[in-house]
N, C-alpha and C positions, 0 to 999 in steps of 0.2 A: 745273363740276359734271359728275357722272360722268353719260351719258345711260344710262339702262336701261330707255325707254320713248316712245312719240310724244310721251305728255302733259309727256318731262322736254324731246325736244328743242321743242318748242311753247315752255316756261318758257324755256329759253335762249335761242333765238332772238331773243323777244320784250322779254326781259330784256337782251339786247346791245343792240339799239334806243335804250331807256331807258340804260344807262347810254354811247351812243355821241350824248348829247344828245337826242333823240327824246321829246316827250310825247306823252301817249297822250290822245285828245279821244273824246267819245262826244257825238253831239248827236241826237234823233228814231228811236234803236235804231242808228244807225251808229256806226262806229268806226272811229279812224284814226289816225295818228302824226304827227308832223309835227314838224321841227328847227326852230327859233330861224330866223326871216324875216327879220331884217336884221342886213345887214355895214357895218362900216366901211371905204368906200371910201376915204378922208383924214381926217385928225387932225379932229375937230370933225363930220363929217358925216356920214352915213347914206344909206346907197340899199338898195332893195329890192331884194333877187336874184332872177334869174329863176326860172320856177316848174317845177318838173318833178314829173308823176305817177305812182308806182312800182304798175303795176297786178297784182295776183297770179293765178294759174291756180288751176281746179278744184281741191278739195278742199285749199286751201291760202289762208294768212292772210298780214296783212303783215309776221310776222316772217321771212319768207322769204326777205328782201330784204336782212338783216342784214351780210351780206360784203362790199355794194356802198354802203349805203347813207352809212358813213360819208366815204366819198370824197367821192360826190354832195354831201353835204350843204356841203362847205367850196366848192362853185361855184352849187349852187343852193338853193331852198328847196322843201324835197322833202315832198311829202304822200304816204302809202302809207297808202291803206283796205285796210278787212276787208268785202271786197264782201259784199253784203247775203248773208245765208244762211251766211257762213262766217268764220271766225275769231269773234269776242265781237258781231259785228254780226246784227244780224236779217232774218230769223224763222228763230230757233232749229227750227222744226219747221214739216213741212207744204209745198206748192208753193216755190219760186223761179223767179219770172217772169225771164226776161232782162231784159223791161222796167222791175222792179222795179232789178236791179242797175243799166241805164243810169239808174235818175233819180237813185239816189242818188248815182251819179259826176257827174250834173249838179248837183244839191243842194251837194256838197261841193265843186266848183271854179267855183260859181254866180259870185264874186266877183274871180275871179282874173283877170287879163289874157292875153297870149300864154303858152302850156304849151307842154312840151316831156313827152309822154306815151310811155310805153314800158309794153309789155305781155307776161307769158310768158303762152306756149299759151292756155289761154280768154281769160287779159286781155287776150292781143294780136288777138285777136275783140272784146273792148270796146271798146281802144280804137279801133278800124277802123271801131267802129259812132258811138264819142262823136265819130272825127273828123268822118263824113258827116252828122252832126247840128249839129257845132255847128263848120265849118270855118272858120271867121272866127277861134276862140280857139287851133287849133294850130297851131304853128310846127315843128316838127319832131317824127317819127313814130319809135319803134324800137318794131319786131317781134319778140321773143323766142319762138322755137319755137311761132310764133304758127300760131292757125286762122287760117278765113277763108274757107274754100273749101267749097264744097257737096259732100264728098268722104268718105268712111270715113279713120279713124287707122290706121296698119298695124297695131296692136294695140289688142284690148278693154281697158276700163281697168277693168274689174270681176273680181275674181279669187275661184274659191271652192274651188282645190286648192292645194296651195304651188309644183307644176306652174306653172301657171296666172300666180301671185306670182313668181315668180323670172323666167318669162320677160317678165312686165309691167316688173319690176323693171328690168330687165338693158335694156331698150327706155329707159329714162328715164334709169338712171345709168350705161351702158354695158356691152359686154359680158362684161367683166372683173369684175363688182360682183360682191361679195361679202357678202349683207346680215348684220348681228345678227340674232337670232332676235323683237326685238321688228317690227323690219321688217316682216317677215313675217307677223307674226300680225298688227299696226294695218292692213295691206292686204289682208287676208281679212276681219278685221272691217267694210272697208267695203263688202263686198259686200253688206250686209244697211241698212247705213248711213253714206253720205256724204250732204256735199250736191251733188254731182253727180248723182245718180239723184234729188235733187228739183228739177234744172234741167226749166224748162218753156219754149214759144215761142222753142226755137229754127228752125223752118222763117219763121217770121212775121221775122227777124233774119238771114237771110240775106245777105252785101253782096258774093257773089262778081260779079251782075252790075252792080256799082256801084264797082267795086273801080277802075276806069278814071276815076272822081271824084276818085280821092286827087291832091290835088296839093301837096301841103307835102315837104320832103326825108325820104323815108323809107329807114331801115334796114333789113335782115331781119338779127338774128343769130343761128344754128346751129350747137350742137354736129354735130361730123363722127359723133360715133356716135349722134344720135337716133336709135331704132327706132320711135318714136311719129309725128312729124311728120316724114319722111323727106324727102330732098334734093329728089328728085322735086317733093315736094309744097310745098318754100319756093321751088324754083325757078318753079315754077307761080305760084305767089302772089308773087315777086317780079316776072315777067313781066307780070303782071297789072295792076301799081300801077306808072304812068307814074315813067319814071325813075329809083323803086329801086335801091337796090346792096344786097350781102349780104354780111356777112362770116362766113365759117366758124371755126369756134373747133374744132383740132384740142385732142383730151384731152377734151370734155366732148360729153354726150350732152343729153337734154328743158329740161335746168335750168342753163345756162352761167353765169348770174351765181352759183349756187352752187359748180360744179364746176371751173368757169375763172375767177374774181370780177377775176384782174388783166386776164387777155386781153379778158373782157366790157368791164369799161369801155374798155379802149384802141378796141375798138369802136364804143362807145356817142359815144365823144368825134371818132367818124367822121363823124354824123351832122352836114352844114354846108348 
């Protein structure tokens, strides 16, 4: 489909999912996706695959994940929610507690065994926060142009000139971007309305000084041209989480499983 608008790339994204195997589950206002949980290991038998959780950044849903997800899915059984307050998950309107979005990533992986959890930019603050919560059920961490740090972004992510837009822009997809014109006006529109300006309790969510608990094998991966989460600032947060490694993804800036989807996983599949 031709995109000529956010609401058309939202429809394809979400619509690649669904027909890349993916159904779409809603239970208690949440919403999530989720491939087909078992493989045939030998003629006659079944085993469960392992579980990996695809967590999404600010003001973005889980069709986000669509470039990578089909790879994922032929090794693991991959869940990607619509954290509470964004994409078709609730509350439509009004606060978004942090803590609200952690219980519902605890609600929805309540049953599952060892995860393998990966998060871009605010997801990768979830999952930092659902590992020190519940570090018995992860097994392996990947950081995507992840927060984490009690620290300013090099760029406001609130734009209300097309100034303002193009340089937010250019910080997320690189400095070369060149947007449509729907771009640019769906990113002035959220000046007025995202659900990031109704994210609440994050001082109370803090884990930069906790950040030395991580002890499962973690990744950081980074596009070389973020302007949002700068080198500076993964190198800090990978410093920071015992044992760590990072890989840089030259060609992609905030959003590497979008911008880089083959190098991201070659990545992803670092994580041992």
């Amino acid at each position: 489909m031709e995109i000529k608008s956010a609401s058309d790339f939202v429809k394809m994204a979400r619509g690649a999912l669904v027909a890349a195997g993916f159904t779409r589950h809603e239970r208690d206002g949440a919403v999530w996706f989720e491939n087909v949980g078992r493989a045939s290991a030998r003629p006659g038998r079944a085993e469960a695959r392992p579980a990996l959780v695809l967590i999404h950044g600010a003001n973005d849903h889980a069709g986000t994940w669509f470039a990578v997800a089909p790879a994922l899915a032929r090794q693991y059984r991959v869940l990607i929610p619509d954290l509470a307050g964004h994409g078709e998950s609730e509350p439509r309107t009004g606060p978004i507690p942090l803590s609200l979005i952690v219980a519902k990533l605890e609600a929805l992986l309540h049953d599952e065994g060892e995860l393998t959890v990966v998060g871009n930019s605010l997801g990768g603050w979830m999952a930092l926060v659902y590992t020190l919560r519940n570090r018995e059920r992860v097994s392996r961490l990947g950081l995507e142009s992840s927060g984490g740090l009690n620290r300013p972004l090099a760029v406001p992510l609130v734009a209300r000139t097309r100034g303002e837009a193009m340089t937010i822009l250019r910080a997320v997809h690189g400095p070369a971007y060149e947007p449509r014109e729907w771009v640019i006006e769906a990113l002035l529109a959220r000046a007025s309305d995202s659900p990031m300006l109704r994210l609440t309790e994050l001082p109370e969510h803090d884990v930069e000084p906790r950040l030395g608990e991580i002890d499962v094998p973690t990744t950081l991966i980074t596009g070389a041209d973020d302007g949002v989460v700068t080198r500076d600032y993964s190198e800090a947060l990978r410093a920071a989480i015992p044992n760590a490694s990072m890989c840089v993804i030259e060609g992609a800036a905030h959003i590497p499983h979008l911008q880089q989807p083959g190098r991201f996983l070659e990545c992803l599949t670092s994580i041992s």
